[in-house]
N, C-alpha and C positions, 0 to 999 in steps of 0.2 A: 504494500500500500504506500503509497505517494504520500509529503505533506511538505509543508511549507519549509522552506528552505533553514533557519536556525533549527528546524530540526536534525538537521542532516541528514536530509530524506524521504523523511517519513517513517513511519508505521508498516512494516509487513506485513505480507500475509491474510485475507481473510475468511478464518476459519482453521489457516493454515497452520496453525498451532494447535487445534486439537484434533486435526485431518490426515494432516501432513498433505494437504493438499494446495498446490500451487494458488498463491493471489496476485493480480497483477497489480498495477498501478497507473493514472494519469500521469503522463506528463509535466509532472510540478514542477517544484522549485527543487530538485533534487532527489526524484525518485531513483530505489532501487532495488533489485529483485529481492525479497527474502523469504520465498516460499517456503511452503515443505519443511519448516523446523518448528518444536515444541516447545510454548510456553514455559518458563522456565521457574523454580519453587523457591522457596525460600533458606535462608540461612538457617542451619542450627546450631550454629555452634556460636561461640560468644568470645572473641578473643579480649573485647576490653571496651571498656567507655572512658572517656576524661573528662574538662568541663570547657563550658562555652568561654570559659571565664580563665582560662589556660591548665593545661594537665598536669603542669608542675607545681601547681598549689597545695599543700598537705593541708587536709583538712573537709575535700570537698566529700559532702556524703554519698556512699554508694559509690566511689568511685575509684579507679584504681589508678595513683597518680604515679606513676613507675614510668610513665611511657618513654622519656628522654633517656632511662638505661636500656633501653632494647637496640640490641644488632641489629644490622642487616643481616637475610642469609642467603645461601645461594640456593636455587631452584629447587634440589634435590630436598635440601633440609625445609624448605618450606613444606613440600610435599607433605613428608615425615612429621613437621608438628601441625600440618592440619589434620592429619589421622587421627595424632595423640588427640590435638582438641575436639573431636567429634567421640572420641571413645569418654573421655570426661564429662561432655555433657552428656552422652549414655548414663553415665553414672551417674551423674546424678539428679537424671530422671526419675520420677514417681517415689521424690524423696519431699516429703514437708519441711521448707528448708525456714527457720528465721532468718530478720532482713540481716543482721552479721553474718548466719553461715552462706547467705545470700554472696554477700561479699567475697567471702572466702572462695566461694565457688567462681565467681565471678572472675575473681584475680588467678586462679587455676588456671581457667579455659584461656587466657589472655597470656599465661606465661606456659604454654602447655610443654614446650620443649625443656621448659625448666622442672618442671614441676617435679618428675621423681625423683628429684638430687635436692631439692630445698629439706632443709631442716623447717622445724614446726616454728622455731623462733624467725625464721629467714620468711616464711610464708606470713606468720604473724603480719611481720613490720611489714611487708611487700603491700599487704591486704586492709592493713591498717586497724588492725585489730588484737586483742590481746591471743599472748599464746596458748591459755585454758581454752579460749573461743577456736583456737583451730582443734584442738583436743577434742572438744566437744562436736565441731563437725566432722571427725573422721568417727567418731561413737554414733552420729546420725545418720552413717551413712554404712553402718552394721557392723562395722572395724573394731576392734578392740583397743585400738588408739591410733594416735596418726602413725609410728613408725610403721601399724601392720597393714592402715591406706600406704603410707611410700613404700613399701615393699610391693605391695601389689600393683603400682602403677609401676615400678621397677620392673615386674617380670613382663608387663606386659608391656613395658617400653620396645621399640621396633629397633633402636640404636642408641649409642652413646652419648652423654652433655655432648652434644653441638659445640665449638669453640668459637668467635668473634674475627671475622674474618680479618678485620682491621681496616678494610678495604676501605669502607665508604665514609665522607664526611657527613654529619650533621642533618643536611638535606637529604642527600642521597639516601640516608635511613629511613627518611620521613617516608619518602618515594617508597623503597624497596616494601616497606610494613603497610602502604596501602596497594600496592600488589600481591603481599601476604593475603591481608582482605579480600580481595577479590576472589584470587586462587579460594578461599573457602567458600564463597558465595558461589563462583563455578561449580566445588565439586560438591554444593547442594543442589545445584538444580538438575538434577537426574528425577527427582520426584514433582510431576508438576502439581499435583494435587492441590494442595494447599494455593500457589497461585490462585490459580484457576480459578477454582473457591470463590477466590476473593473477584477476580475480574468477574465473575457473574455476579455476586452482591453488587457490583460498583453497576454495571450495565441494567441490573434492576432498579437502583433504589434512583427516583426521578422526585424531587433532585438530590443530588450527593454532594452535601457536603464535605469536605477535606480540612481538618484542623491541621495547626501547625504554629508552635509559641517559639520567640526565640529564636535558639538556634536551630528552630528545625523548620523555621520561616523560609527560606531557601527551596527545602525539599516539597515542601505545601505547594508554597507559590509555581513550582515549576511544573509539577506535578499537574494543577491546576491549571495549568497554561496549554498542555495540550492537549488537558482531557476534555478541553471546550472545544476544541476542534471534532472532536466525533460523540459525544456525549451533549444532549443537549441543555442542562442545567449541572453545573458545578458551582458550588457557594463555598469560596473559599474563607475559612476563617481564622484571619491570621493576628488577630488585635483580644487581647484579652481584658477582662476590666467583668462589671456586672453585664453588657449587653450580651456577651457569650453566651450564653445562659437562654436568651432573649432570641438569638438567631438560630440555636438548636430547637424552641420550640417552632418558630419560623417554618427550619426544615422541614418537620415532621407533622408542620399544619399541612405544608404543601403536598404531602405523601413519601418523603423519604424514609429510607427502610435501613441503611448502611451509611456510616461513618468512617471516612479513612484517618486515620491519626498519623503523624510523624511527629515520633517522640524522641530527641536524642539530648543526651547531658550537658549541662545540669537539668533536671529534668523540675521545671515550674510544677508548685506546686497545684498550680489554678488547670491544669490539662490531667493530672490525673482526676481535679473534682467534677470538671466538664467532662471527662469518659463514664464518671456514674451518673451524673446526671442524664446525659446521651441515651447511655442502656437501661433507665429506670425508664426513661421516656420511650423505650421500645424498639431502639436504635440496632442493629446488630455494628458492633466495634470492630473494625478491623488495624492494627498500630502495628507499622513500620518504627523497631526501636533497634539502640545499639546493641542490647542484649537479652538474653531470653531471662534473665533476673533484674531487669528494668524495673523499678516502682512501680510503672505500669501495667504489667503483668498480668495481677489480679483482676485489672477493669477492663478488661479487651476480652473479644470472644475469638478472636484471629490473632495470633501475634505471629510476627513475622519478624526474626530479628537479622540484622545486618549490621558489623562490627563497624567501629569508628577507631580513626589514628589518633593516638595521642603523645607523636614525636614531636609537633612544635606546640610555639605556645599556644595555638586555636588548636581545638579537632580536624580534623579533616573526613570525611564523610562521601567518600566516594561510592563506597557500595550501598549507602541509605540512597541514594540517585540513584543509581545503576538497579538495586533494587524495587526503584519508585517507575524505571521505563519497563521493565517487566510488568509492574501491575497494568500497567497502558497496553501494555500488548495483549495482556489477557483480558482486558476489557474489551480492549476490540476485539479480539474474538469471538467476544461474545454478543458484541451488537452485530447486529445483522445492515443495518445501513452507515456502518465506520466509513468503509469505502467510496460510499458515493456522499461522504460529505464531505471528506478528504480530498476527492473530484472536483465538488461543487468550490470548495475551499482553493483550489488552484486556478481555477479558473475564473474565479473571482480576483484572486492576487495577481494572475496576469493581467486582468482588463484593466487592475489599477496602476500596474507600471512597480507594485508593491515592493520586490526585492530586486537588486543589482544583480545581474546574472555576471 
């Protein structure tokens, strides 16, 4: 599917994501084939969050401010600890976790290559939390204490502590750890399910609104920008205060059924109160967050988590985007007239002289 040209392209495929079957495109502003490929799912694993407010702050809650000690690594060992971090969030699955052991699990998944070689004191202070409190999360998670969790994550480590290449400066780590990201967000979309899911909530609910506070104002607004292009009401809401509250009942006078959220840290605390508010009013939640131990968590009926960098002073959030044009793609899949508004929309932007070719 064709679209307007700052898309870079457009929209693939329609249908062709849950088909595999070829969609063409008009002639936009930069169409280009992308038939015959599968919607793609969501992250599971969680390597870390920071704050809007910079990563190297001690202090921020829920978060793991460590990001500026993290190496680069090379391909191979990326591989290697997105395994690890996908077998950690296994574990600890279908665990009742509190918001500390939250944390602790948090800062696991985010140092995963580290993690069977950390002492209980080194995980502590890594997670920001006292060292009885990691005790008490390897006892929560059926262990007899943490040495007999790091022994288990030891057998089941696939290779050795990783060493620091030395190679890259400052930037270049930043770079390399959100290619990290990515690489995990790739080897979760093998399962489209979950997408999916969500691209048919988002294609039913007339109109959909889209939250987004802060710093996750970005991924909202953009998100929102070209799901107006083949969805015909999007209400993006990106200003919080008392009328939030006011524009969610709006929504759902108008007949909306679904809510997208992007939530990423520091995470306000006026967007977890707007997601119960949302689902009391009958909403179904769908939240794009940096981790699947997000605050948010509890008040979403979809989560969908996608890791954020925390090597410079800001986060950086590239697979919260990258994971925000997936949900677009599965929407349009799921509308049956994406395509020819995406048409109608280029030929409109022609006759106006719209983009610079």
């Amino acid at each position: 599917m064709s679209g307007d040209g700052d898309n870079g392209g457009g929209i693939g495929g329609a249908n062709g994501g849950a088909t595999g079957g070829p969609r063409g495109g008009a002639r936009g502003d930069g169409p280009r084939d992308r038939g015959g490929r599968t919607a793609g799912a969501p992250v599971t694993v969680d390597p870390g969050a920071g704050a809007d407010a910079g990563a190297g702050t001690n202090g921020n809650a829920g978060a793991d401010t460590t990001g500026r000690d993290a190496t680069a690594t090379e391909a191979g060992i990326a591989a290697v600890d997105t395994g690890t971090a996908a077998r950690l969030q296994k574990l600890f699955e279908g665990h009742r976790l509190t918001p500390t052991q939250r944390r602790i699990a948090h800062c696991m998944v985010r140092r995963a290559a580290d993690a069977p070689f950390l002492s209980s004191v080194e995980l502590a202070e890594l997670a920001g939390v006292s060292q009885p409190s990691v005790t008490r999360f390897a006892v929560a998670l059926g262990f007899d204490g943490y040495p007999a969790l790091r022994r288990h994550l030891r057998e089941v480590a696939p290779m050795d502590k990783p060493g620091d290449t030395g190679s890259y400066n400052e930037y270049q780590q930043a770079v390399q750890a959100e290619i990290d990201n990515l690489r995990r967000l790739a080897a979760a979309l093998a399962d489209p399910a979950p997408v999916a899911e969500a691209g048919r909530l988002f294609a039913a609910s007339r109109p959909l609104p889209v939250l987004g506070l802060r710093a996750a104002t970005a991924q909202a607004a953009g998100f929102s920008y070209f799901a107006r292009k083949v969805h015909p009401d999007v209400r993006l809401l990106d200003e919080g205060g008392t009328m939030l509250t006011d524009r969610i009942d709006a929504a759902v006078r108008a007949g909306a059924s679904a809510l997208l959220c992007f939530a990423l840290p520091r995470h306000p605390r006026e967007v977890i109160d707007a997601l119960e508010y949302a689902r009391s009013a009958g909403l179904t939640v769908v939240t794009v967050a940096d981790s699947a131990f997000a605050p948010v968590a509890h008040h979403t009926d979809l989560l969908l988590p996608a890791p954020v960098g925390t090597g410079l002073a800001f986060d950086t959030a590239c697979a919260p985007m990258l994971l925000g044009r997936v949900l677009l793609e599965a929407m349009c899949d799921a509308l049956p007239d994406a395509q020819a508004r995406l048409e109608e929309f280029d030929a409109a932007a022609a006759a106006r002289g719209l983009f610079v070719e």
